[in-house]
N, C-alpha and C positions, 0 to 999 in steps of 0.2 A: 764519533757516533753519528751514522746517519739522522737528518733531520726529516720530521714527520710532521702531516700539519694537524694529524691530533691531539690535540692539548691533554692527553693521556701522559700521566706522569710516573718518576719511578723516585720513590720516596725510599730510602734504606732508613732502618729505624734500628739503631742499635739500643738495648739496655742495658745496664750494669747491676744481674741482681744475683748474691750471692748461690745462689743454687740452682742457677743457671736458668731457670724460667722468662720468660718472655716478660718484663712489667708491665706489658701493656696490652690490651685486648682489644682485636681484629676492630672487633665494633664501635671501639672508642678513639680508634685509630683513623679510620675511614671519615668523620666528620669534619678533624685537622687535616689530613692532605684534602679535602674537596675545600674547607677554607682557603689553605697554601694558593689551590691552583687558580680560586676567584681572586684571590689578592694581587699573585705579582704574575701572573700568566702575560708576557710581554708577546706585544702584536704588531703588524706593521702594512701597511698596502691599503689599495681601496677594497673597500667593506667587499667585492665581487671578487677579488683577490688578495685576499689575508694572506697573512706569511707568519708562521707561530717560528721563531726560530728556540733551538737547543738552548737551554738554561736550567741552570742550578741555583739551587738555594738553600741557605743551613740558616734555620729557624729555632732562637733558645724561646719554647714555650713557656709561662711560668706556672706554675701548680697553686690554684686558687679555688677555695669551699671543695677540696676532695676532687679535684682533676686537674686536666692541661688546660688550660683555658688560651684559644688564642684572640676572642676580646682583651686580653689585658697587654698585647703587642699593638701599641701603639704610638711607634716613635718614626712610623714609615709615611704617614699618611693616606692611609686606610692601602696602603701599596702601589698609589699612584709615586711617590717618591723613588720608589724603587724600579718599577715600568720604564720611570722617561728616563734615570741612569745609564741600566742596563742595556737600554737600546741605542744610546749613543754609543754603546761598545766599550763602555765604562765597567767598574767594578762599583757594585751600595757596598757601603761599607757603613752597618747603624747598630744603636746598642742593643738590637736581638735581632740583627739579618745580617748575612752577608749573602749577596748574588751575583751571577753574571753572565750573559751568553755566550756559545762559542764565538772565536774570531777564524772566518773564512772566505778566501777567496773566490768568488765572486759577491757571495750573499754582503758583505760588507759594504760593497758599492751600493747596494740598494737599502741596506740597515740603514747604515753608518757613514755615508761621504764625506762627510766632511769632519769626523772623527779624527784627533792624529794619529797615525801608524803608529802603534807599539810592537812590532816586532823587528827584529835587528835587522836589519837592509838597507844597501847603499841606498845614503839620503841625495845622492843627485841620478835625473834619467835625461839623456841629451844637452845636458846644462844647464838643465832646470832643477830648481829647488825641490824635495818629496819633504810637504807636512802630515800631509792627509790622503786618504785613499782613493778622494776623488783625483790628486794629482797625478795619481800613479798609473789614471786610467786615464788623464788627459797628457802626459810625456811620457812614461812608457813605449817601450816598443814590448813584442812578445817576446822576446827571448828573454828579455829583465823576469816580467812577469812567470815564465815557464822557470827560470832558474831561483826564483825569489818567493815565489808565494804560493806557486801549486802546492809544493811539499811542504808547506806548513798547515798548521791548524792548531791554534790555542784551544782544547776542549774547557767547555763550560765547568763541570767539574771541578777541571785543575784550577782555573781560574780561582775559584770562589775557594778552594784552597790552602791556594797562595797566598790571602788574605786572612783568610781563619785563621793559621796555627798562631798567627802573630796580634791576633785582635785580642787588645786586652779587654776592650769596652765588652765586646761580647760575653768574654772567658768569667766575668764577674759574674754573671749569671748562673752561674757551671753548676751551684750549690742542689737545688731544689727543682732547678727547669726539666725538661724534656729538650734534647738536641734533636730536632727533627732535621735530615743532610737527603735535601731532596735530590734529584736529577730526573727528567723525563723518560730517561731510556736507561735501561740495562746497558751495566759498563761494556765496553766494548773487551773482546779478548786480544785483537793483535796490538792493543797498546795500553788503553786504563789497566789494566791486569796483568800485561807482560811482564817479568821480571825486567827481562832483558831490552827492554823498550825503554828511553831517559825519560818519556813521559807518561812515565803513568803513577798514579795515584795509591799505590800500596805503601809510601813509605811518610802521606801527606796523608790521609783519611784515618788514622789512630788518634789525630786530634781529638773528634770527636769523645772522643772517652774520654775525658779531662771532667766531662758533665759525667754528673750519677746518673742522670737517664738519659741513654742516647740511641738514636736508631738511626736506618738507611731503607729509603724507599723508592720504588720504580714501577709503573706503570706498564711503559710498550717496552716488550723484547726488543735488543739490539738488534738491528736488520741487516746484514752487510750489504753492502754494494754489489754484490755481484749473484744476491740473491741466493745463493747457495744454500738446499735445502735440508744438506747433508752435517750441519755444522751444529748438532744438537752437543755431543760431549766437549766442543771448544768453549761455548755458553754456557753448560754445565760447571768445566772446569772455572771460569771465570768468577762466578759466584762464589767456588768454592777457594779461589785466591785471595777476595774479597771479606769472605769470612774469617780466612785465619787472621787476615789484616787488623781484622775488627772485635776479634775474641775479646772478652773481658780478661785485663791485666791477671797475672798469675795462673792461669788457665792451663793444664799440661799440654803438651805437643798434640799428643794424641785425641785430647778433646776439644782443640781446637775449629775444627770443621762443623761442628754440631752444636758447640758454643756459638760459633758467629753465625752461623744459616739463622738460628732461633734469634737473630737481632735483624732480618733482612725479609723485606715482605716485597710484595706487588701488590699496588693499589690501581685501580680503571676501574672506567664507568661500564655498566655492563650494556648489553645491547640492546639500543630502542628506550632504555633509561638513563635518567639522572641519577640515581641512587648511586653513591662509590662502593665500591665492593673490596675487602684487601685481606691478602692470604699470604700467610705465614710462608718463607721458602725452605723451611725446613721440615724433611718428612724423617720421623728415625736416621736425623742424620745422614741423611741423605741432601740434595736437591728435588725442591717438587718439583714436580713436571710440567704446574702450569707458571712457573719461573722462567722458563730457559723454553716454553713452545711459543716459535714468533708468532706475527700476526699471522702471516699467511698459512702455518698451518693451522690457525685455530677458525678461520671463515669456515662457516656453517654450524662449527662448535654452540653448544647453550652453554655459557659461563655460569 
């Protein structure tokens, strides 16, 4: 997923309620992701050059006096715990978060330098030892680098993932919470959503539904890299791979698509405001349109 330096997020919020309605509403929704993104919104540079990088986060809220209450998530410290983790190029792993950013080459040199490489790669360049990433850009030659790391990218997502299905600390929570499984951006379609892609996240995000109430949220549309304006039913479809992923357990075939959309919103701040705004991505079972229209078609738009 292309990275953006908007702190605009894309929160999925699935729910589990037996007649298929949404448990939760637009408005009551919008206060917890603008919480989410004041808590762990990780940053990095001088104040005149921030650098918001891609990160996920899946939030078990607990249900206290008649709602989600995210005052009573406090085992992060207030989300600074989570901030200096994450930005080491680590995975939080606490008992109501798990986060993480993407890993990418070059942003990693500037996050994370002296982070150790976690991805699989000859650990010597020239006869020099590789711990960390700063190494790899001081023994390195490019041809290591072009054959080693361009083609990679650990997505933030998978990351935070990878760790969920297997967190027990978290999973005890599953009873009563709210699973809020953030990500900044709209999954991407030539790989979070691919089938046929080994990394993408249709066969690791059904976790979430282990909680009785769960959702999936997002902010900014996926934006490709090459800008293409023509890429509105690939984004379409993506959501809608996404949704049958995420349908509530027992769901038929057929109403799978309109079971999961009704668990998938867009939350962003609207323009010239602070107020969060977040809209359901399900029209009659369809995709709405303001789900899958990127930024750049929506400039001059009034949300």
């Amino acid at each position: 997923m292309a990275a953006s330096y908007w702190v605009i997020v894309a929160v999925v919020l699935l729910m589990t309620a037996t007649n298929g309605a949404t448990a939760i509403e637009t408005h009551e929704l919008a206060p917890i992701v603008q919480n989410i993104l004041n808590r762990y919104t990780p940053s990095y540079g001088p104040d005149d050059d921030r650098q918001f990088p891609m990160f996920s986060v899946a939030v078990s809220v607990p249900y206290n006096n008649g709602k989600f209450d995210m005052s009573k998530v406090t085992d992060d410290d207030g989300g600074e715990a989570v901030k200096t983790k994450i930005l080491n190029c680590d995975v939080y792993i606490g008992n109501r978060v798990v986060a993480a950013t993407v890993l990418r080459w070059r942003n990693v040199l500037y996050q994370c330098p002296n982070a150790p490489v976690q991805w699989s790669v000859p650990k010597k360049c020239n006869g020099k030892e590789i711990k960390t990433w700063a190494d790899i850009d001081k023994f390195c030659d490019e041809e290591y680098i072009e054959n080693n790391l361009y083609p990679q990218a650990a997505h933030a997502e998978s990351r935070t993932l990878n760790h969920f299905k297997e967190n027990d600390k978290i999973r005890k929570n599953s009873k009563d919470d709210l699973m809020v499984f953030y990500v900044r951006d709209s999954p991407c379609d030539d790989s979070c959503t691919n089938p046929g892609n080994t990394r993408n996240i249709l066969s690791k995000i059904p976790a979430i539904r282990n909680w009785k109430n769960y959702v999936v949220v997002f902010s900014d549309v996926f934006r490709p890299h090459d800008n293409n304006n023509n890429r509105v039913n690939a984004l379409r479809g993506s959501l809608e791979r996404l949704g049958d992923a995420i349908a509530e357990e027992g769901t038929k075939e057929e109403e799978k698509k309109s079971n999961g959309l009704k668990h998938i919103f867009r939350c962003y701040r609207q323009q010239n405001m602070d107020k969060m705004k977040c809209l359901i991505c399900n029209t009659n079972g369809a995709v709405a349109e303001k789900c899958i229209k990127t930024a750049w078609q929506q400039r001059g738009e009034r949300e």
